[in-house]
C-alpha positions in Angstrom: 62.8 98.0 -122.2 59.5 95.9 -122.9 57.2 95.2 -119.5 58.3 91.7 -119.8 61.8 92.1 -119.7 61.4 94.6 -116.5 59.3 92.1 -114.6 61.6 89.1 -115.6 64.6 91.1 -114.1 62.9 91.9 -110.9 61.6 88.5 -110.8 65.2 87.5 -111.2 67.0 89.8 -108.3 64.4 88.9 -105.6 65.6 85.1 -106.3 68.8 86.3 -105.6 68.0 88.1 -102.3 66.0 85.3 -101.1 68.9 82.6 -99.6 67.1 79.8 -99.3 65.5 79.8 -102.7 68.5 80.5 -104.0 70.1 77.6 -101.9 68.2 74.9 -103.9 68.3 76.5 -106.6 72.0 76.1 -107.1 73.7 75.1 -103.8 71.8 71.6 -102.7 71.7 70.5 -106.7 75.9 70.5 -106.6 75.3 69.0 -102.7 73.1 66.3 -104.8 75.9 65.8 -107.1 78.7 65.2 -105.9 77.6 63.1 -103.0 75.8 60.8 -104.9 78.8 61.2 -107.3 81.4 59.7 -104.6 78.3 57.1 -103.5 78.2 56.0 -107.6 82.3 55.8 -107.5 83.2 58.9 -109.4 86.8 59.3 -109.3 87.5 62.8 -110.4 90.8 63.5 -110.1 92.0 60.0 -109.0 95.8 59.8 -109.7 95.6 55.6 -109.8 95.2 54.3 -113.8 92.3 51.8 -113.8 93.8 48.5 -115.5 92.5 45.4 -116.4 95.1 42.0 -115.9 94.4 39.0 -117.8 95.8 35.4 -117.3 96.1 33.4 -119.9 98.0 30.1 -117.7 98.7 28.7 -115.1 102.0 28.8 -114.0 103.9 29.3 -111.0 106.3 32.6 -112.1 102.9 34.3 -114.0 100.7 33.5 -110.8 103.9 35.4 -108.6 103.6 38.3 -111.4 100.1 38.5 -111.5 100.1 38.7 -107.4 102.9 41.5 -107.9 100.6 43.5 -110.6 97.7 43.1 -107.7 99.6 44.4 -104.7 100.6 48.0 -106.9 100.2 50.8 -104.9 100.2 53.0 -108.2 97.8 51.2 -110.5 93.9 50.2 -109.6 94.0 46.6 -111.1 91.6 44.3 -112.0 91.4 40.7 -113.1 89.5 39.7 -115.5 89.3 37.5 -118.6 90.1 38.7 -122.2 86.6 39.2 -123.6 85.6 41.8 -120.4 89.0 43.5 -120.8 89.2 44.5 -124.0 85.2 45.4 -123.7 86.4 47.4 -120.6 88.8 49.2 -122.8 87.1 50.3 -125.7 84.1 51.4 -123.4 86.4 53.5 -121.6 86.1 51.8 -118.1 89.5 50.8 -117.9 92.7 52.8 -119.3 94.6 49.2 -120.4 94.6 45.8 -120.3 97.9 44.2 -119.2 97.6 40.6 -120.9 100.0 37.7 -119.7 100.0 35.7 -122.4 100.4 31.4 -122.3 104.1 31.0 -122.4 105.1 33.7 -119.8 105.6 31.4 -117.2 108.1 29.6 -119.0 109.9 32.6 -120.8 110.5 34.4 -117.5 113.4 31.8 -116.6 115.5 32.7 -120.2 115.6 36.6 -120.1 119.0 36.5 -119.9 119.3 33.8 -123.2 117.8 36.8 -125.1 114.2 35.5 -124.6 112.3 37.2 -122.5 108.9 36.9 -121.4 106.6 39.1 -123.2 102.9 40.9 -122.0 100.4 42.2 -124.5 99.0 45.8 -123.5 95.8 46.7 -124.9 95.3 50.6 -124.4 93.2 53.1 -125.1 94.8 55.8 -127.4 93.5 59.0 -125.7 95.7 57.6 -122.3 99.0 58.4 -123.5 100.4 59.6 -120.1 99.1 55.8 -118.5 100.7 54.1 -121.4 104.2 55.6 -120.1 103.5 54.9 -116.2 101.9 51.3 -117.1 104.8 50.3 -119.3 107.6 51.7 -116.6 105.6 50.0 -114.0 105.7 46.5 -116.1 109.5 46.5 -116.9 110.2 47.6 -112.9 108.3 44.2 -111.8 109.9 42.4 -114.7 113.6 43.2 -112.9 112.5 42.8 -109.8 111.4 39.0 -110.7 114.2 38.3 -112.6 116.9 39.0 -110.1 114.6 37.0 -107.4 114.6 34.1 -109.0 118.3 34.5 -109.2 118.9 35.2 -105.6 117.7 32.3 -104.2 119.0 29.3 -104.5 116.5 26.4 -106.0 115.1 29.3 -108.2 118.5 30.2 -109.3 119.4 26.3 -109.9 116.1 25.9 -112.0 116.2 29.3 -113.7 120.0 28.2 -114.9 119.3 24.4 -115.8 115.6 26.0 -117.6 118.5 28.5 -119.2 121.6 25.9 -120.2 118.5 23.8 -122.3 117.7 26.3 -124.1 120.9 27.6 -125.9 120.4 25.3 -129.2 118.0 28.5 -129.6 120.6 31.2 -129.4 123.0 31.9 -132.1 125.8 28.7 -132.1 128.9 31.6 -132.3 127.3 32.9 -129.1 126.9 29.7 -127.2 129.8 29.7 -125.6 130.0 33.3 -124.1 126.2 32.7 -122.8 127.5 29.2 -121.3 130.4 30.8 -119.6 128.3 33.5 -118.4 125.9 31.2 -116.2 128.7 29.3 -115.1 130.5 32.8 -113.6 126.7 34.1 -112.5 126.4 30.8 -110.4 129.2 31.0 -108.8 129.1 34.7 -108.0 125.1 34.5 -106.8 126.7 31.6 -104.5 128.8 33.9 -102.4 127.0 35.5 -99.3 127.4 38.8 -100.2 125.8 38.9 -103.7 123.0 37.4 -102.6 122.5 40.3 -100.1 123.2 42.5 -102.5 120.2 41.0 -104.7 118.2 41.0 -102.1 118.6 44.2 -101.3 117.0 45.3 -104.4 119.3 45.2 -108.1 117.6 47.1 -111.2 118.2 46.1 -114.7 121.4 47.2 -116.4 123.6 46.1 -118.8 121.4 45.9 -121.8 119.5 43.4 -120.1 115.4 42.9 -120.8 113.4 41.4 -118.0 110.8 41.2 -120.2 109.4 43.0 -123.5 105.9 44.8 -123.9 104.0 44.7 -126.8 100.9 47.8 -127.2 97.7 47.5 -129.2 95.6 50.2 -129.8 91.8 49.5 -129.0 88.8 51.7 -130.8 87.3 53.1 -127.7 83.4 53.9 -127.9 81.9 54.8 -124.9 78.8 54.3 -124.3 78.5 54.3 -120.7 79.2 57.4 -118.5 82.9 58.0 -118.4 82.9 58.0 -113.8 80.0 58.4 -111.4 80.0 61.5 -111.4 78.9 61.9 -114.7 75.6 59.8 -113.5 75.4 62.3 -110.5 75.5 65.7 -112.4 72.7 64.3 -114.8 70.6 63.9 -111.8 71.5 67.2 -109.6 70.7 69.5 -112.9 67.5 67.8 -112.5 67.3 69.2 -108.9 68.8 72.7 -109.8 65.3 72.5 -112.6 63.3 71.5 -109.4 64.9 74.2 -107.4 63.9 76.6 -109.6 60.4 75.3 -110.6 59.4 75.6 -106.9 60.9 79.3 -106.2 58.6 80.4 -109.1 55.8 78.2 -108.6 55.8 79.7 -104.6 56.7 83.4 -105.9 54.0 83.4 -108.3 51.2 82.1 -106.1 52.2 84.4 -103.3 52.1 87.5 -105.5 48.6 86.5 -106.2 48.0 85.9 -102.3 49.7 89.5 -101.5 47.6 91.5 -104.1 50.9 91.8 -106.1 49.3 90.3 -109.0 46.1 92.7 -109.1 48.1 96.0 -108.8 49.9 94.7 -111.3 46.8 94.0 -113.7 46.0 97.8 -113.0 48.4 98.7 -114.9 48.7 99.1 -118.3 50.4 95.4 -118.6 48.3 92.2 -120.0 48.2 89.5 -118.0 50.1 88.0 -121.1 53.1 89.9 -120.6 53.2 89.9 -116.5 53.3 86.1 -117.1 55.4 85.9 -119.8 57.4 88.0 -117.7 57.7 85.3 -114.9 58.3 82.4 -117.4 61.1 84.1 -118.5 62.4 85.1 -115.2 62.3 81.2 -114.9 63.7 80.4 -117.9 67.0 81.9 -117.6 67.4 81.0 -113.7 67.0 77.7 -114.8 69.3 77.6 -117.9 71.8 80.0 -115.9 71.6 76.8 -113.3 72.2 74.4 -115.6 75.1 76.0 -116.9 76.6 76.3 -113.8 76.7 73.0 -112.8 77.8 71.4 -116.0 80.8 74.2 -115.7 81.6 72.7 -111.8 81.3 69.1 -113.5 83.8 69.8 -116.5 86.4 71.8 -114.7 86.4 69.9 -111.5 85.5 66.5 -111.6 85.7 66.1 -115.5 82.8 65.6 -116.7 83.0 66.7 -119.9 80.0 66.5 -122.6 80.5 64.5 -125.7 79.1 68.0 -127.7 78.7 71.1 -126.2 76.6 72.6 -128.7 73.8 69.8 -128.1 74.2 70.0 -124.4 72.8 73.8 -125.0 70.3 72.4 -126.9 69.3 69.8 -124.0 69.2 72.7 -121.8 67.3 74.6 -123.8 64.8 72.3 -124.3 64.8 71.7 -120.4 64.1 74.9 -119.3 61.6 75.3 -121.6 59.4 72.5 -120.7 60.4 73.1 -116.8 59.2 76.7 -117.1 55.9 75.3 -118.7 55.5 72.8 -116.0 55.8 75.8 -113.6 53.1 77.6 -115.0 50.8 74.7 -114.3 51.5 73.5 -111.1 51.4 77.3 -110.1 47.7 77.2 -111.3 46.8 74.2 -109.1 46.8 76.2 -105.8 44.9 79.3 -104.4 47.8 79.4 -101.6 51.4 78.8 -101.2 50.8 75.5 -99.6 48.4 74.0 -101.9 50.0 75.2 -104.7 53.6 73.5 -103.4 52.0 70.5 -102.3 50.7 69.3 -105.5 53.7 70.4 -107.4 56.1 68.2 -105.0 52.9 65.2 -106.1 53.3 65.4 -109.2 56.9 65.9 -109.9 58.1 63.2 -107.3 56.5 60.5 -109.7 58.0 62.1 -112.4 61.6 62.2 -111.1 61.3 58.3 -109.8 60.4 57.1 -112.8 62.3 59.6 -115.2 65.6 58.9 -114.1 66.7 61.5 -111.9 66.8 59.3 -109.1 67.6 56.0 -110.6 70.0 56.2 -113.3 67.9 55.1 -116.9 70.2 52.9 -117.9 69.9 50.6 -114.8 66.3 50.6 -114.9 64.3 47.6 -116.0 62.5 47.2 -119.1 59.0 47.6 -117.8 60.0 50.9 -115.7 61.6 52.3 -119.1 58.5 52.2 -120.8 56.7 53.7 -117.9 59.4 56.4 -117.7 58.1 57.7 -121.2 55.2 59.4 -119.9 57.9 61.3 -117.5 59.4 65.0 -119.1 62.2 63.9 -116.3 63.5 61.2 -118.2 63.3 63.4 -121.9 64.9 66.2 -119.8 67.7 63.6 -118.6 68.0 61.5 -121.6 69.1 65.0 -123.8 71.3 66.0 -121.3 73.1 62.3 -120.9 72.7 61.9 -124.6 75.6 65.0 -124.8 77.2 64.1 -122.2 78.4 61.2 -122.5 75.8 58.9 -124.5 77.4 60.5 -127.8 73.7 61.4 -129.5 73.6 62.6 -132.9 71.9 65.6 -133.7 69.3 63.4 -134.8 68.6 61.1 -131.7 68.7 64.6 -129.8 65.6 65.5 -132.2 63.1 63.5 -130.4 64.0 64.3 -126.6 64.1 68.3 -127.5 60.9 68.2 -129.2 59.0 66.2 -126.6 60.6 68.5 -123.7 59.3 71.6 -126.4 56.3 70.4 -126.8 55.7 70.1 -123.3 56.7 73.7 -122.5 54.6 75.1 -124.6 51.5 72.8 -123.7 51.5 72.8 -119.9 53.0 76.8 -120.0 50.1 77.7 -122.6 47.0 75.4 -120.1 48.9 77.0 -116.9 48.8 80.6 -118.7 44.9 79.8 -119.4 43.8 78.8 -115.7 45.5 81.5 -114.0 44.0 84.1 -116.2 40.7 82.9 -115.8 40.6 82.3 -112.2 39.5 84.8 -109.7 41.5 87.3 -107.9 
């Protein structure tokens, strides 16, 4: 086994024997997450279909509906207009759009003529189960309205005089049968006991429509993150980087402290290898980290990258420029506390600016070209780009070779100064 690959493996177990290091290493950065995820309204796991209701009159029976769509235990509904909705949809914020198109006010009184109100549903084609609730959901109301406008009285009278005008539209064989019927439901809805019974709660039967749904397929392209947790995970893997930035930063100034680092030079190791030896250490701690959390994010409150293969690459090209930053900040310091303290300076900026505590995509214009100079926002901008930001390989290009870059630049000038400064 090569020196380095020795000393990265013992770097690597005392990590693991030291709890607290180990703590923010992994442990706070999934704390990080998923609290910030519930704050952001992640909804992992909710059970509810997010809809969006449009209302294209104004009309007393599509007001009643609309209040009945609202007041759904079983769907999280929203009212909007039509230009939001279908935006909503195709961006993946919203499941469907249930439209109530001008007209259904009027049609809801003539279901039983054979023309019955009808609602446009605009869906997203990946949300096949929600099409089957939203739909079953739709039709249930559409009975229950129906048969309340029957059961009471000046409803019924209207619903039957809007009904008896409008059989020049039905078929003149069937005139009479649809005539005869009104006349027999009248009198029947007129006894006490039917209109109990209605009350009580009738479904649809007989063949009957309350009202007929009509679904169009959106092109969904999402280009904002799919729940809030998706916002919150981006930001904790920048914490679980932090985490283990500091653990080496400490370890390796206090192994210089201790004398750790000089009976170390006495052997027959370069000071090359010894710190090659830590970078790597911190290298796969850091990728092992970030690995982690993006599995706790995918299986549990489904966040699931847009590519896995250029996530990789994001985290690659993270660690890599993390580990470099290590190596600097760990040659700023003579003691633990120096050392700590300016790494916690200048990575604080970094992260305020770079997006790990407020999200990039929010930010103004003026704190996005500021956030440039940040490897926080690269680092975060790769990883949101396959995560949900659906980056092509060659939009991942420039992130990964900025966070590269960086690596190699501030692990090569930290390499430098630590060799060069006394023991």
């Amino acid at each position: 086994m090569h020196a380095w690959l020795a000393l990265a493996a013992k770097d690597i177990r005392l990590l693991l024997r030291h709890r607290g290091a180990l703590f923010f290493t992994v442990g706070w950065p999934l704390l990080v997450a998923i609290f910030f995820g519930l704050i952001f309204g992640g909804d992992g796991g909710s059970s509810r279909p997010k809809v969006a209701l449009v209302v294209e009159e104004q009309h007393a029976a599509t007001e009643r509906f609309a209040q009945s769509l609202m007041k759904l235990d079983t769907l999280d509904v929203e009212r909007v207009d039509a230009a939001t909705a279908e935006q909503m949809v195709r961006q993946g914020k919203r499941s469907a759009a249930i439209v109530l198109p001008a007209g259904f006010g009027e049609r809801s009184g003539r279901a039983f003529s054979g023309d019955p109100p009808q609602i446009a549903l605009w869906l997203d084609p990946s949300r096949k189960a929600e099409r089957a609730m939203i739909e079953g959901m739709l039709l249930k109301l559409g009975g229950e309205a129906m048969f309340a406008s029957i059961s009471d009285p000046a409803a019924r009278q209207q619903w039957l005089a809007d009904s008896r005008s409008g059989l020049d539209r039905i078929d003149p064989a069937s005139r009479p049968q649809f005539s005869d019927f009104y006349d027999a439901l009248d009198a029947m809805m007129a006894t006490p006991a039917a209109a109990t019974s209605v009350g009580g709660g009738v479904a649809t039967g007989g063949g009957l429509t309350p009202l007929t749904v009509t679904a169009r397929e959106l092109s969904v392209a999402k280009r904002g993150p799919g729940n809030g947790f998706a916002i919150s995970f981006t930001q904790g893997m920048f914490w679980a980087l932090m985490g283990a930035l500091m653990s080496f930063v400490t370890s390796l100034v206090l192994e210089r402290m201790q004398g750790t680092w000089n009976r170390l030079r006495s052997a027959p190791l370069s000071a090359g290898s010894i710190l090659f030896g830590k970078a790597l250490a911190c290298f796969v701690v850091m990728l092992c980290s970030l690995l982690l959390m993006s599995a706790v994010g995918a299986l549990v409150f489904g966040v699931v990258p847009h590519s896995l293969p250029k996530l990789l690459l994001a985290f690659v090209a993270a660690a890599i420029a993390f580990t470099g930053l290590m190596m600097l900040l760990a040659s700023l310091g003579r003691t633990v506390q120096s050392a700590s303290g300016a790494a916690w300076a200048v990575m604080m900026p970094m992260a305020m600016v770079g997006g790990a505590m407020i999200p990039l995509f929010i930010m103004p214009s003026w704190m996005l070209q500021l956030s440039n100079l940040s490897p926080v926002k690269w680092a975060v901008l790769g990883i949101e780009g396959a995560i949900w930001r659906g980056f092509s390989f060659a939009e991942m290009a420039t992130p990964v070779a900025i966070l590269i870059a960086t690596g190699a630049l501030c692990g090569g000038l930290g390499a430098w100064r630590i060799t060069r400064q006394p023991s």
